[in-house]
C-alpha positions as CSV (number, residue, x, y, z in Angstrom):
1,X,-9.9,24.8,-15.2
2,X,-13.2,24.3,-14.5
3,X,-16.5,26.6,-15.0
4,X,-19.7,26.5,-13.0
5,X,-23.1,27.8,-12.7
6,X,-23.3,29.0,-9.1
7,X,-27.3,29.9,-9.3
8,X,-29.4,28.0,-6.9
9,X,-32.2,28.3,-8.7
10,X,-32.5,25.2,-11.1
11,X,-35.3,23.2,-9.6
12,X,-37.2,25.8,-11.4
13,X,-35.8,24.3,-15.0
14,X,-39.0,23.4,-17.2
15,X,-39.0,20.4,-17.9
16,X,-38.8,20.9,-22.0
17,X,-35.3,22.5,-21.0
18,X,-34.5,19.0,-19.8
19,X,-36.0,16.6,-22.4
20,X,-34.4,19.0,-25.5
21,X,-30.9,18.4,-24.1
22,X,-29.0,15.7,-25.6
23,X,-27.3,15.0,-22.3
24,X,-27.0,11.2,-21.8
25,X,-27.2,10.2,-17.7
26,X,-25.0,7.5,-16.7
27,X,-25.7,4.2,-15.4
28,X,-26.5,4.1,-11.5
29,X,-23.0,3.3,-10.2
30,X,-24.8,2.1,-6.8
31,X,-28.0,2.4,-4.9
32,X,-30.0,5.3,-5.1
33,X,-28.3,8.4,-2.6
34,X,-25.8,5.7,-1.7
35,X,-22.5,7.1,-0.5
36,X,-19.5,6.9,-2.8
37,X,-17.5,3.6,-1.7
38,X,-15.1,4.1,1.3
39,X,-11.7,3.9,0.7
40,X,-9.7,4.3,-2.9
41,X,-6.8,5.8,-3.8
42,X,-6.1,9.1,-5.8
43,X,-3.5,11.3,-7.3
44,X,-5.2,14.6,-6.5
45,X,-8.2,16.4,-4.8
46,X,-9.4,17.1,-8.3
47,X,-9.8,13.3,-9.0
48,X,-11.4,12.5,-6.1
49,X,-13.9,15.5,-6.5
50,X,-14.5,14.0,-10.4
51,X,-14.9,10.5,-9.5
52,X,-17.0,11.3,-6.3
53,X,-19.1,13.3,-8.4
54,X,-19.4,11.2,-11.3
55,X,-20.7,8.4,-8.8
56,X,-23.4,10.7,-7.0
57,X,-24.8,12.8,-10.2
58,X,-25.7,8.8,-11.1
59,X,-27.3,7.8,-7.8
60,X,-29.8,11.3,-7.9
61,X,-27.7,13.9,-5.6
62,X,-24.8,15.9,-6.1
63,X,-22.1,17.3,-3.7
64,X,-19.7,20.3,-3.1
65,X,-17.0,21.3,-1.1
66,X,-18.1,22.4,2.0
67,X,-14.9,23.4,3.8
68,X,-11.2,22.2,4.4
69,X,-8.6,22.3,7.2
70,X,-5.0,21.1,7.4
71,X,-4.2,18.2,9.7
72,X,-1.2,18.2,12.0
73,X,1.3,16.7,9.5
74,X,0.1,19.7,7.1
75,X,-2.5,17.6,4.6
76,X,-5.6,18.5,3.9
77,X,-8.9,17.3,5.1
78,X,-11.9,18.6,2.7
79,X,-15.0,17.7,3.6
80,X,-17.4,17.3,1.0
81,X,-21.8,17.9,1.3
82,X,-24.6,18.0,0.0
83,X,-25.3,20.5,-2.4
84,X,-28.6,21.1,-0.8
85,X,-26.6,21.2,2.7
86,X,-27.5,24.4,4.7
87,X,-30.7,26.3,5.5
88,X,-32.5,28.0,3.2
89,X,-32.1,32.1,3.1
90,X,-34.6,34.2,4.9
91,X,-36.9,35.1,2.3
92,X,-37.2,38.3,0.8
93,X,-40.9,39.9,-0.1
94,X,-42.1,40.3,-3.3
95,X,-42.1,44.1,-3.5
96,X,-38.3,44.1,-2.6
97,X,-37.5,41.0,-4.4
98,X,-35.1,42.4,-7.3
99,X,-35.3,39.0,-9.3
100,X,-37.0,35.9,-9.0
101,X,-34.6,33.2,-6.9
102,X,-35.1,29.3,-5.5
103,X,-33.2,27.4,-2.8
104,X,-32.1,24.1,-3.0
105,X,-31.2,24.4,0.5
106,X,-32.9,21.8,3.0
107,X,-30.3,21.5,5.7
108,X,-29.2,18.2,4.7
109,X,-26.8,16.6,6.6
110,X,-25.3,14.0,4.4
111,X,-21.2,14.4,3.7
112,X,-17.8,12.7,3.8
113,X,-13.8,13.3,4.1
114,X,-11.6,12.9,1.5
115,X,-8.6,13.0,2.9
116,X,-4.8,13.9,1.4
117,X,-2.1,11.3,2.9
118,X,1.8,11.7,1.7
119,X,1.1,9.9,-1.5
120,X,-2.2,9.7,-2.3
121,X,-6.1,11.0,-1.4
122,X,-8.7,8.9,-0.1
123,X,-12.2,8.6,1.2
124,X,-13.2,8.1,4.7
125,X,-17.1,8.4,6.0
126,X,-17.8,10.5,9.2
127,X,-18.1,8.8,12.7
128,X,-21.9,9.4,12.6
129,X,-24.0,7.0,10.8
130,X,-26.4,10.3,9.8
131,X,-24.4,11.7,7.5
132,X,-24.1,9.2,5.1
133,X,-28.5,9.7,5.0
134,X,-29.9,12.4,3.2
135,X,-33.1,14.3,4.0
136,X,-34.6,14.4,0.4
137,X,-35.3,12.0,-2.3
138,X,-33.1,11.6,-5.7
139,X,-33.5,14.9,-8.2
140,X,-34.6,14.4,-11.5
141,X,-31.8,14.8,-13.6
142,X,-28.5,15.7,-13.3
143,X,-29.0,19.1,-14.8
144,X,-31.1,20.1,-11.8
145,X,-27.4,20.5,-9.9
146,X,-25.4,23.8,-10.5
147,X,-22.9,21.5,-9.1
148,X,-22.5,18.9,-11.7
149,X,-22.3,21.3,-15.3
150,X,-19.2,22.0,-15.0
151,X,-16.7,22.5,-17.8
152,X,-13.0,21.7,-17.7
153,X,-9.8,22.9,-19.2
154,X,-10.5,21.2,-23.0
155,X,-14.1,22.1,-22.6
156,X,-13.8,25.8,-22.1
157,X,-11.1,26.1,-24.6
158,X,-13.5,24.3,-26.7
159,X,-15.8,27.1,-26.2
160,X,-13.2,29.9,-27.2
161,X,-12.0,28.3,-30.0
162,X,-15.8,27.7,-31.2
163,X,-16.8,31.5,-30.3
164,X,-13.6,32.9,-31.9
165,X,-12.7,30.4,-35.0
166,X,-15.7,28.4,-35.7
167,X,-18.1,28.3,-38.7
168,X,-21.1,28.9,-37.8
169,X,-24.4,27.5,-39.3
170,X,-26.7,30.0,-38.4
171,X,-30.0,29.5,-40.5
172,X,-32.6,31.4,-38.7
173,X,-33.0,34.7,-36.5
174,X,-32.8,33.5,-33.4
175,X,-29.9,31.5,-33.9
176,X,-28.1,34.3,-35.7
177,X,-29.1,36.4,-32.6
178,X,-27.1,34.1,-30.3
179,X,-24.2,34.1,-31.8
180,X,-21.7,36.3,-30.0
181,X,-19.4,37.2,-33.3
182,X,-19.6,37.5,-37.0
183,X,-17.2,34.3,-37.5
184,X,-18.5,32.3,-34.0
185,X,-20.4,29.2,-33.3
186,X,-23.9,29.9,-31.8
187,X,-24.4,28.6,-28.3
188,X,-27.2,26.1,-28.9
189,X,-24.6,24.9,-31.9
190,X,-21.6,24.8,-29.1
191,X,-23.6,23.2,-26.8
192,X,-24.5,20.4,-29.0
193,X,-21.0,20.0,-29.8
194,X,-19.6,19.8,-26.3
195,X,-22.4,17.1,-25.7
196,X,-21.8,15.0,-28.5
197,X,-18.2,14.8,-27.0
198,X,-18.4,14.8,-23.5
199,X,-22.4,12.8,-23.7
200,X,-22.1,11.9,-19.8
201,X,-21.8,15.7,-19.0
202,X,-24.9,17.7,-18.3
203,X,-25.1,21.4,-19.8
204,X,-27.1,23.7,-20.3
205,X,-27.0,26.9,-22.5
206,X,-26.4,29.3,-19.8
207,X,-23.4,27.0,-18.4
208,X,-21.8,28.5,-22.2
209,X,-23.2,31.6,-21.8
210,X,-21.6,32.0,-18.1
211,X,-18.0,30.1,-19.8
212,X,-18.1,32.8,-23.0
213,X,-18.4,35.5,-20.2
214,X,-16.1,34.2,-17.6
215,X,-13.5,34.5,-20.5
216,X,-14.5,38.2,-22.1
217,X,-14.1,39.5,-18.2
218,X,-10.1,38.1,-18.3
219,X,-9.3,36.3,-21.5
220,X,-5.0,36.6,-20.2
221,X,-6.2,34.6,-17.0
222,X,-8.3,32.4,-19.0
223,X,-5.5,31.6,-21.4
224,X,-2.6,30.9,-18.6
225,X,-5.1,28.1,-16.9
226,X,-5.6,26.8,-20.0
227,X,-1.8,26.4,-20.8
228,X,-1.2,25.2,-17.3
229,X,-4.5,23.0,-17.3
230,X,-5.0,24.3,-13.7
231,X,-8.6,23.5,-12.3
232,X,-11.2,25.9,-11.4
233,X,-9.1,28.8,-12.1
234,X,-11.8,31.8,-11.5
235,X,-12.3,30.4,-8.1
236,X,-8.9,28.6,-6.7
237,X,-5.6,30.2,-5.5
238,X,-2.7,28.9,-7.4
239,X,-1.2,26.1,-5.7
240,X,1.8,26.7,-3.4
241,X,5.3,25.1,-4.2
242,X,5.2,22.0,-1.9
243,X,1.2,21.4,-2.8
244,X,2.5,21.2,-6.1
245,X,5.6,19.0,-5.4
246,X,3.0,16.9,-3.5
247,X,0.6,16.5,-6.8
248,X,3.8,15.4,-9.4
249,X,5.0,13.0,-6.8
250,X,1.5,11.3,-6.6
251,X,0.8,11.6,-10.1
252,X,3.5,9.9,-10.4
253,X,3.5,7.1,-8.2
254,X,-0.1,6.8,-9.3
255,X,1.5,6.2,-12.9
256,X,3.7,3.5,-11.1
257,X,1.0,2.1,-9.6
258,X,-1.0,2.0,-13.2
259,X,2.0,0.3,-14.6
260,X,2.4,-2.0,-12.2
261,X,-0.9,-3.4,-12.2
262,X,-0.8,-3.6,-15.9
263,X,3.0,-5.5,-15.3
264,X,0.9,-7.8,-12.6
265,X,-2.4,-7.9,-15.0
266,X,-0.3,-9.2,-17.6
267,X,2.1,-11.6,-15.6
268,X,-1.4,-13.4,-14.1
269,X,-2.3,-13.7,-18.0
270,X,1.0,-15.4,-18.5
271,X,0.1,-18.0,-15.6
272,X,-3.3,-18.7,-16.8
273,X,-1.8,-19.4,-20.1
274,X,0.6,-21.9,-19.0
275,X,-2.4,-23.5,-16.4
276,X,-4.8,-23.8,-19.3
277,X,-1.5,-25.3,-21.4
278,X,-0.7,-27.8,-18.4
279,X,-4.7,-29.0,-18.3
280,X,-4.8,-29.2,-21.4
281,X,-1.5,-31.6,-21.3
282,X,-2.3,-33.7,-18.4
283,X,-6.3,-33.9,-20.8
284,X,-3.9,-35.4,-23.1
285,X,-2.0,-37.9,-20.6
286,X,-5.3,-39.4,-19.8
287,X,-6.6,-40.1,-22.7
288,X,-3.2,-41.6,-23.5
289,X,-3.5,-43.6,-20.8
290,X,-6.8,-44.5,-21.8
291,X,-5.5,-45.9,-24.8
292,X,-2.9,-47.2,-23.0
293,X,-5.8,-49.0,-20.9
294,X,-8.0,-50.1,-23.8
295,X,-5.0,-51.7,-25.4
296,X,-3.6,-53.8,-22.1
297,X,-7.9,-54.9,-22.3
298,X,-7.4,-56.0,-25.7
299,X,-4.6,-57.9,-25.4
300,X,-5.7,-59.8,-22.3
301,X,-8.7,-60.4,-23.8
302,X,-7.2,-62.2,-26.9
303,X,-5.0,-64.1,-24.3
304,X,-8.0,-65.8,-22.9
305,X,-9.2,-67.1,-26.1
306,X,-5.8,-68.3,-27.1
307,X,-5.6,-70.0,-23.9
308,X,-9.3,-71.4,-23.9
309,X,-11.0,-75.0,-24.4
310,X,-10.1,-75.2,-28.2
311,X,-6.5,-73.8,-27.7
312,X,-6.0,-77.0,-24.6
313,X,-7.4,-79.3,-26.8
314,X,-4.9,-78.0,-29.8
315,X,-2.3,-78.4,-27.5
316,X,-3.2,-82.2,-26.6
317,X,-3.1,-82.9,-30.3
């Protein structure tokens, strides 16, 4: 299950807002707005979408799902953009504008396929070399993408457990003023918790806010995702029979896969052993034979004085 800020509006984040968080960004997996690498193989649509994302939010952009379609065989193709794909919406004027709003949107064209085979998903770029450009340059941070704070299954339950069972440490008006319940965790405090164990994440306080509200509105469907660990539960359908037969029987051979690299991984150790044990063998052979050598020098050597001037003239005697 996985919660989302769906606001557009986060360019207009101040930048204290982004210094005070103790969000930690990852390395840069690749170049800067690179395209994830081509290719790969995974279990699910949900690990590709982590992993792709994971890999952009590091390079300065972040994608979505921009649409899907079944193929002939009855996969799927899901395409995945740009979150600033699109054009922006016509604006509104101030004296009807009910709220202040921002788009992201710049109509960029950048996107890629991941596509679902019979047992696994992969990556494939689009025929025209555009799409892998963007428009724009690399955001700021992380935290500037709706896109990217997302919180999963253990995260959100995180969150009701901390709302519902946690002991606060509320120490000063403000913070006592955030806390939803008598007995809950503040969100600043629940935010720092969730960072300190998920560092790589970015978060804001109103991604909590929106998760603590996402589970008052249906706490029953909140609680079935979270026993079923289904993704994205307040936006997904639940999966039909034979998508989920399709899922176990890649998870599956994905775990057979795992094993059998480890079983190959530790096989190739074996062999190196045995190579480094046979060098080191044959190291000792030669320098036996040098030995071996040294001693044959030795002994001819002393054969050539025995058989010199003073050992004829011995003999004559």
């Amino acid at each position: 299950m996985e919660v989302e800020t769906l606001a557009e509006g986060d360019d207009s984040l101040e930048p204290k807002m982004l210094d005070g968080t103790p969000f930690v960004p990852r390395t840069p997996m690749g170049e800067m707005m690179s395209a994830p690498p081509e290719g790969g193989s995974f279990p699910t649509l949900e690990a590709v979408h982590k992993s792709v994302l994971a890999y952009c939010t590091s390079v300065g952009y972040a994608i979505v799902i921009g649409r899907s379609k079944k193929t002939v065989p009855g996969l799927k193709k899901v395409l995945f953009v740009c979150d600033r794909a699109g054009k922006p919406p016509s604006r509104v004027s101030p004296e009807f504008r009910k709220r202040k709003t921002s788009s992201r949107k710049c109509d960029c064209q950048f996107g890629f396929f991941a596509i679902e085979q019979r047992t696994q998903w992969t990556i494939r770029y689009r025929p025209d070399p555009q799409h892998l450009q963007h428009n724009h340059g690399p955001s700021e941070s992380p935290l500037l993408h709706p896109a990217a704070r997302k919180l999963d299954s253990k995260m959100v339950a995180a969150v009701k457990a901390l709302k519902e069972n946690g002991e606060p440490a509320k120490t000063t008006p403000r913070e006592r003023a955030a806390a939803d319940s008598s007995t809950g965790v503040s969100v600043n405090e629940t935010l720092e918790i969730l960072q300190n164990e998920n560092p790589h994440v970015p978060l804001l306080p109103r991604d909590i806010y929106n998760a603590r509200a996402a589970i008052n509105r249906n706490p029953q469907k909140v609680a079935t995702g979270l026993a079923e660990n289904r993704p994205a539960i307040y936006s997904k359908p639940h999966p039909t029979a034979e998508e989920r037969i399709r899922a176990d029987l890649r998870k599956e051979l994905a775990k057979a896969r795992e094993e059998f690299d480890k079983f190959k991984e530790d096989k190739q150790k074996e062999v190196d052993e045995l190579k480094k044990k046979l060098v080191e063998k044959d190291q000792i052979i030669e320098r036996f034979e040098m030995f071996i050598d040294i001693c044959n020098q030795r002994v001819m050597v002393q054969r050539e004085r025995l058989g010199g001037p003073e050992g004829a003239g011995n003999n004559g005697t």
